[in-house]
TORKOL-4160 file (C-alpha; in steps of 0.2 Angstrom, whole numbers, padded with zeros to 4 digits, m for minus):
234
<pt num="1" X="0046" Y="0062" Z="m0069"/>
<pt num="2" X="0038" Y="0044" Z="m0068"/>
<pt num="3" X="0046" Y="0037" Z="m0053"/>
<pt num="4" X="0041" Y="0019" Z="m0058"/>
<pt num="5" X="0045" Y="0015" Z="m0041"/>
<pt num="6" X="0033" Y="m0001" Z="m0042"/>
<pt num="7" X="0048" Y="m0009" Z="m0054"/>
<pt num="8" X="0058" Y="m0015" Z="m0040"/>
<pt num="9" X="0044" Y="m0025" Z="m0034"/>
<pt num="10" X="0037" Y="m0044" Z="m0039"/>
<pt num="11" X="0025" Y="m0035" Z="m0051"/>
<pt num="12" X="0040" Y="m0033" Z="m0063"/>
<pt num="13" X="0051" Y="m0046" Z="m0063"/>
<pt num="14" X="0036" Y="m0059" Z="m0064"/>
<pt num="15" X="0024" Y="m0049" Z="m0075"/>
<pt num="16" X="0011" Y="m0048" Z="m0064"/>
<pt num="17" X="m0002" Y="m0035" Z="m0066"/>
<pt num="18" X="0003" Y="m0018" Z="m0055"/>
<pt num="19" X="m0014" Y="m0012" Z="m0043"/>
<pt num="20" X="m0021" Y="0003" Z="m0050"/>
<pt num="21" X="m0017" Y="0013" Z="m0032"/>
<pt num="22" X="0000" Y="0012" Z="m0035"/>
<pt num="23" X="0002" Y="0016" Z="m0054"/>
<pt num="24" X="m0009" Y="0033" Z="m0047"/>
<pt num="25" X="0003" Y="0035" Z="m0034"/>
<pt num="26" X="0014" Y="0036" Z="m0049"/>
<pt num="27" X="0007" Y="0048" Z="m0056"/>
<pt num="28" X="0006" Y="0058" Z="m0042"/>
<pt num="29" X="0024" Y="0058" Z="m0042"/>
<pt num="30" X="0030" Y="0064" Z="m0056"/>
<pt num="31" X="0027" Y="0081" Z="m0057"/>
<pt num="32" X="0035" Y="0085" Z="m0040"/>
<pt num="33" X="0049" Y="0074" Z="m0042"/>
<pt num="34" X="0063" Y="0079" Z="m0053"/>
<pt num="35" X="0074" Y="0065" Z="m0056"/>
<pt num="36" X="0078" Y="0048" Z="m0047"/>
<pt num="37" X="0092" Y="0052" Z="m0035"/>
<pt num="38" X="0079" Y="0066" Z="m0028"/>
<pt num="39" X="0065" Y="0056" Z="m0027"/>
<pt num="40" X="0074" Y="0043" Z="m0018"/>
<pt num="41" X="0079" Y="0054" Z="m0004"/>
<pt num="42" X="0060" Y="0058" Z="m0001"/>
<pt num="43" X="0053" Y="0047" Z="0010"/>
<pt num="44" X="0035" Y="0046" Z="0005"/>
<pt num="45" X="0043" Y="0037" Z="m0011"/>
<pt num="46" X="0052" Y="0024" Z="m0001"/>
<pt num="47" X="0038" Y="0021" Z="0008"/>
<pt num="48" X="0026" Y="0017" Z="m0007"/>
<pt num="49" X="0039" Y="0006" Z="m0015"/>
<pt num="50" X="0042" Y="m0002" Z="0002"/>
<pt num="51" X="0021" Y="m0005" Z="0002"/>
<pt num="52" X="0020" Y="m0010" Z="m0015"/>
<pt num="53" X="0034" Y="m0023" Z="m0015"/>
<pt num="54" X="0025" Y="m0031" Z="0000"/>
<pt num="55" X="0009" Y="m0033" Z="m0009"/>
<pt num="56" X="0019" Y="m0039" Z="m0025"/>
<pt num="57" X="0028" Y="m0052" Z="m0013"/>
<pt num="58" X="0008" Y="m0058" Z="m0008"/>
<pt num="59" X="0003" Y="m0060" Z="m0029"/>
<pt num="60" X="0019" Y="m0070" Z="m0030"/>
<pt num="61" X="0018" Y="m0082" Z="m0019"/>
<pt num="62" X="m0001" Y="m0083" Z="m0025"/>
<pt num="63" X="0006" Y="m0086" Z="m0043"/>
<pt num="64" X="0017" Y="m0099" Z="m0034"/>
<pt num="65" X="0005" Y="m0109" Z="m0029"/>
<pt num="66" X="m0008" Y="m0108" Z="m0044"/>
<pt num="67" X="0007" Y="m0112" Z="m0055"/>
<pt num="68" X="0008" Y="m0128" Z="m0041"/>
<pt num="69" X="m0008" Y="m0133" Z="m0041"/>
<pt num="70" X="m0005" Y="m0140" Z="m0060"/>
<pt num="71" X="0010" Y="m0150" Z="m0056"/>
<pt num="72" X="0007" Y="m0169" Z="m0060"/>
<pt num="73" X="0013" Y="m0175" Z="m0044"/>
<pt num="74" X="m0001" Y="m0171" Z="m0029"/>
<pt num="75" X="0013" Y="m0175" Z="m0016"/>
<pt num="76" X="0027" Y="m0164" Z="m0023"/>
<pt num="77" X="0013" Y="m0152" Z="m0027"/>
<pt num="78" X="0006" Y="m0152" Z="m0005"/>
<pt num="79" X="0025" Y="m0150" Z="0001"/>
<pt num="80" X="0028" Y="m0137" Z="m0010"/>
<pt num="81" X="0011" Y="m0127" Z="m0008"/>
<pt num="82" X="0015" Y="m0129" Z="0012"/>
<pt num="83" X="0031" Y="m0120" Z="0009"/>
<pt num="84" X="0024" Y="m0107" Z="m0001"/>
<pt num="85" X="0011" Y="m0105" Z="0012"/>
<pt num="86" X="0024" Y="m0100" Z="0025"/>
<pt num="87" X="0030" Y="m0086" Z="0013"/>
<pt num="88" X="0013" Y="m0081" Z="0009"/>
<pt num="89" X="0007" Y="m0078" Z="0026"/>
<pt num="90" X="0021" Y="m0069" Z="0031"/>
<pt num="91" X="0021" Y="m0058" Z="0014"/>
<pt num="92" X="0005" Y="m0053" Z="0022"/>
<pt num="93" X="0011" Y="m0049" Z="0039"/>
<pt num="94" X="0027" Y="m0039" Z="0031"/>
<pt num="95" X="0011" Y="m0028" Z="0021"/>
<pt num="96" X="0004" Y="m0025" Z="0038"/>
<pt num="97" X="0021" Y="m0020" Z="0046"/>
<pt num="98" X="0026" Y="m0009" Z="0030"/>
<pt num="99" X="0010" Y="0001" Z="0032"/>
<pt num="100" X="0013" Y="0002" Z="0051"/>
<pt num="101" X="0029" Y="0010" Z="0048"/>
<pt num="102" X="0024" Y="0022" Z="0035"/>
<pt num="103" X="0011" Y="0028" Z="0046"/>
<pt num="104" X="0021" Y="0029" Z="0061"/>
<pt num="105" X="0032" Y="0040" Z="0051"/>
<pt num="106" X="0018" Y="0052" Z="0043"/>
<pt num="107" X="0010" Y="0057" Z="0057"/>
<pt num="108" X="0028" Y="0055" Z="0070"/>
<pt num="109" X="0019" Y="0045" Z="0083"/>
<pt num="110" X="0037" Y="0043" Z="0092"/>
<pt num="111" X="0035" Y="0026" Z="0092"/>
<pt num="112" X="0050" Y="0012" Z="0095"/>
<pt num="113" X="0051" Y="0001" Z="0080"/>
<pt num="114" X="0048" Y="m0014" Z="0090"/>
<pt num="115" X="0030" Y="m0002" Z="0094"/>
<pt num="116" X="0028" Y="m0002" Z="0074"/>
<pt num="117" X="0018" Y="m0014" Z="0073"/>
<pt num="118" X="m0003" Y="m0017" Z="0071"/>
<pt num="119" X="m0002" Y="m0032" Z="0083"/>
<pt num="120" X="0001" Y="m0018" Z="0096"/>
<pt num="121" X="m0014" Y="m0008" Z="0106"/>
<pt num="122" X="0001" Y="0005" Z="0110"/>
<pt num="123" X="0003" Y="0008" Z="0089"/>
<pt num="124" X="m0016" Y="0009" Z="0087"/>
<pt num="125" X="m0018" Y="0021" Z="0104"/>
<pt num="126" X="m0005" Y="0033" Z="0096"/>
<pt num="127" X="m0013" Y="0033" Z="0079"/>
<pt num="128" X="m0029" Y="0037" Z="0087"/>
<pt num="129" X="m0022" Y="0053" Z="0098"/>
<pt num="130" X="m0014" Y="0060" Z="0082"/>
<pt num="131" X="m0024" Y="0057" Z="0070"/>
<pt num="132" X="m0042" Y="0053" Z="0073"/>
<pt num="133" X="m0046" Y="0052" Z="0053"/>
<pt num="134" X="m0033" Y="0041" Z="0050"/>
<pt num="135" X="m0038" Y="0028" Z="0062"/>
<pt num="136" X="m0055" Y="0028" Z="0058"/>
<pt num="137" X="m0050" Y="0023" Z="0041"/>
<pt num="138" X="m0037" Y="0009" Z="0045"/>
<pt num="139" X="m0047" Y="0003" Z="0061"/>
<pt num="140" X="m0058" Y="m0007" Z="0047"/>
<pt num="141" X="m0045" Y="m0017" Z="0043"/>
<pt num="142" X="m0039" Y="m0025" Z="0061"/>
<pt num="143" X="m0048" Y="m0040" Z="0060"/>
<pt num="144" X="m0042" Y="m0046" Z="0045"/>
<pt num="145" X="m0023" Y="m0042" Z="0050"/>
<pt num="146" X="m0028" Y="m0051" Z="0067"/>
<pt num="147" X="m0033" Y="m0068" Z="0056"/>
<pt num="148" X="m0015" Y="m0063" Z="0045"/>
<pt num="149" X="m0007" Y="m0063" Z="0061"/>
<pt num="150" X="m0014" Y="m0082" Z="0068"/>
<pt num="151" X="m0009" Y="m0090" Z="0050"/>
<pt num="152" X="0007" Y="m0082" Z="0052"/>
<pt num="153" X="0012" Y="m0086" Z="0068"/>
<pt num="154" X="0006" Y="m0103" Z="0067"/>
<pt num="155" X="0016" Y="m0107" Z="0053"/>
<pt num="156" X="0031" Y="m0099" Z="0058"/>
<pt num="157" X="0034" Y="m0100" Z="0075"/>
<pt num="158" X="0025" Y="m0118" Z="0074"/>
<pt num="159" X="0022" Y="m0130" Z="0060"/>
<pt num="160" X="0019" Y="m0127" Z="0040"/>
<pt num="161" X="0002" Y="m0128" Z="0035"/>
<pt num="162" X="m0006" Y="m0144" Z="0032"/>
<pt num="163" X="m0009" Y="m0146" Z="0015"/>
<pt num="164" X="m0014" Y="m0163" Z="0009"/>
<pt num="165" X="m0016" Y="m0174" Z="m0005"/>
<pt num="166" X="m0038" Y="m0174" Z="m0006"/>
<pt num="167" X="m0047" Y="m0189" Z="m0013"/>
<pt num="168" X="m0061" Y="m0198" Z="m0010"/>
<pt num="169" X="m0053" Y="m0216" Z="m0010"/>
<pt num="170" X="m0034" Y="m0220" Z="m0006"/>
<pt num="171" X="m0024" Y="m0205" Z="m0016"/>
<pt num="172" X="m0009" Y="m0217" Z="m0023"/>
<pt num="173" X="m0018" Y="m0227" Z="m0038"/>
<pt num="174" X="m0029" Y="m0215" Z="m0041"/>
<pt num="175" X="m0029" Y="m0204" Z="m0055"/>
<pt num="176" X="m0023" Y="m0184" Z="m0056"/>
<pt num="177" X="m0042" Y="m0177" Z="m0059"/>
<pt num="178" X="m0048" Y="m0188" Z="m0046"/>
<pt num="179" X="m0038" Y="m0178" Z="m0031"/>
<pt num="180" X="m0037" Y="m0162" Z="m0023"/>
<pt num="181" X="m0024" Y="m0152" Z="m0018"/>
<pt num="182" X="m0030" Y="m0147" Z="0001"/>
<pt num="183" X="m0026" Y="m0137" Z="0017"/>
<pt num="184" X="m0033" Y="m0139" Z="0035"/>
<pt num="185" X="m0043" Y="m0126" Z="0040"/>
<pt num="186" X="m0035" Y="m0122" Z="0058"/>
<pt num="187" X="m0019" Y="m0114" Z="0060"/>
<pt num="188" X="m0016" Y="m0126" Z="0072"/>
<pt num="189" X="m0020" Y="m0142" Z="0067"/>
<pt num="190" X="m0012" Y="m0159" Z="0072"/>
<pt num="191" X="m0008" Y="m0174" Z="0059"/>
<pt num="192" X="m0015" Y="m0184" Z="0072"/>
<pt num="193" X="m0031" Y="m0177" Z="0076"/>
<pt num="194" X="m0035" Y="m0178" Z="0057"/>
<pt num="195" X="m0028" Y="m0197" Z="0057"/>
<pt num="196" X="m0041" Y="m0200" Z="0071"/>
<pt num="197" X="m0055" Y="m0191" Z="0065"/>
<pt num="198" X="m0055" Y="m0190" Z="0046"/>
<pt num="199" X="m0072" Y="m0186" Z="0045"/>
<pt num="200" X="m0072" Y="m0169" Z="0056"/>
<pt num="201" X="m0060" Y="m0158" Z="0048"/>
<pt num="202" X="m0064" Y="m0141" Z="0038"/>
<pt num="203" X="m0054" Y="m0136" Z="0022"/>
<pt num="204" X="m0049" Y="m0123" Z="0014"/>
<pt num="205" X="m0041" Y="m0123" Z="m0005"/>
<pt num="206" X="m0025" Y="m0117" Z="m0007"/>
<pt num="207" X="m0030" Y="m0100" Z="m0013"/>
<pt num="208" X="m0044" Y="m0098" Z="m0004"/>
<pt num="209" X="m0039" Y="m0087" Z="0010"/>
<pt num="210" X="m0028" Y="m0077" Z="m0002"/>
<pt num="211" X="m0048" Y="m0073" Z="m0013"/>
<pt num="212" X="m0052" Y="m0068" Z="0003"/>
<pt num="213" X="m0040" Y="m0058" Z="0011"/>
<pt num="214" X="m0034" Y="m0048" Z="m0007"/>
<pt num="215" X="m0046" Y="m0036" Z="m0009"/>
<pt num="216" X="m0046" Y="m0030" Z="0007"/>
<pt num="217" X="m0026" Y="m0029" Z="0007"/>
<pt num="218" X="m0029" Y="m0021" Z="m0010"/>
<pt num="219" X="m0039" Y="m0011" Z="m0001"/>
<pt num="220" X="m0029" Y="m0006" Z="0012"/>
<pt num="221" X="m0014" Y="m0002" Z="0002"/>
<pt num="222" X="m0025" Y="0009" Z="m0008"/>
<pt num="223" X="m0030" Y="0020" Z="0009"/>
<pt num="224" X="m0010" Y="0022" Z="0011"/>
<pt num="225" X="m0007" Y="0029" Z="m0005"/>
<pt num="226" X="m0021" Y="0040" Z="m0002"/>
<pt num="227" X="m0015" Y="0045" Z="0015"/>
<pt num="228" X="0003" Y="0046" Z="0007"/>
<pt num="229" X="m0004" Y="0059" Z="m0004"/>
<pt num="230" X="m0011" Y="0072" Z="0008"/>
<pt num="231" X="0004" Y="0070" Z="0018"/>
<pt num="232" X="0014" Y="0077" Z="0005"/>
<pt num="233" X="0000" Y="0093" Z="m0001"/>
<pt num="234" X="m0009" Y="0096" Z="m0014"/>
């Protein structure tokens, strides 16, 4: 049977479109599953709705923002895409983790669950001694979880992202069209450093790191499903 197990995810309830790996996953499925209560007690199931309902969190906070991005006030609009930011970033750390897990668990690497984790040479060391194919393949995708892991860090465990209100003259009179809706590039910005020196400072759009980041996340949830697959046989 069709599991459908991407329906308990963001994708769902906020009709966004479902990636293609996990609707194959799907598929996959639905001969060797014979009904729900089954399915559910498998656990290569509960990991690919765990995976997919991490990457759905990621679009939804995306769409949060867009959706954001429109609202006629520019100051409600940066204090609320700062917010969103927060959730964002750590969606995307929660994708890292969930696939962590569900490798640790494929291949029984005997692991701790504080030790499931990417940000941990002890995780990738025992991927690497069991399963050699498999950490070639993920291996390609520790530097963008290292820059996930700075935004997240930084805006959990520090400050919110600093996302301002952009214009080229003072933003209060002017005009909707005439400002932007912009975030400091650093992780680790200070307010003050910008007041002092306005002209030095990098920015990113609000999304830009999510254009970024997504295709490889994509990317990476695609090699789980795959490697979700040959655990289970053909």
């Amino acid at each position: 049977m069709r599991t459908t197990f991407y329906s308990s995810s963001a994708y769902l309830s906020a009709q966004l479109t479902v990636p293609p790996c996990f609707v194959e996953l799907d598929a996959f499925f639905e001969p060797i599953v014979p009904d729900i209560p089954t399915g559910w007690r498998h656990f290569h199931l509960r990991h690919a709705e765990n995976i997919c309902r991490r990457m759905g969190d990621i679009d939804l906070y995306a769409w949060f923002i867009l959706d954001a991005q429109a609202h006629p006030d520019p100051i409600w609009a940066a204090t609320i895409i700062g917010s969103y930011l927060v959730g964002f970033f750590s969606a995307c750390k929660s994708l890292f983790d969930a696939g962590a897990i569900c490798l640790t668990e494929l291949h029984r690497l005997n692991l701790g669950h504080r030790e499931q984790d990417m940000a941990k040479g002890r995780f990738w060391t025992a991927l690497q001694n069991t399963s050699p194919r498999s950490f070639t393949r993920f291996n390609t995708f520790r530097s963008t979880c290292k820059q996930v892991i700075e935004w997240r860090d930084a805006s959990v465990h520090r400050a919110t992202p600093l996302v301002l209100v952009h214009s080229a003259g003072i933003p209060e009179p002017a005009t909707r069209d005439a400002v932007r809706i912009r975030m400091v590039a650093d992780p680790n910005a200070k307010l003050e450093r910008i007041i002092d020196t306005p002209t030095n400072v990098s920015w990113l759009e609000p999304l830009q790191l999510y254009d970024t980041w997504r295709p490889e996340l994509i990317s990476f949830c695609d090699v789980l499903c795959t490697e979700i697959k040959e655990s289970i046989g053909p």
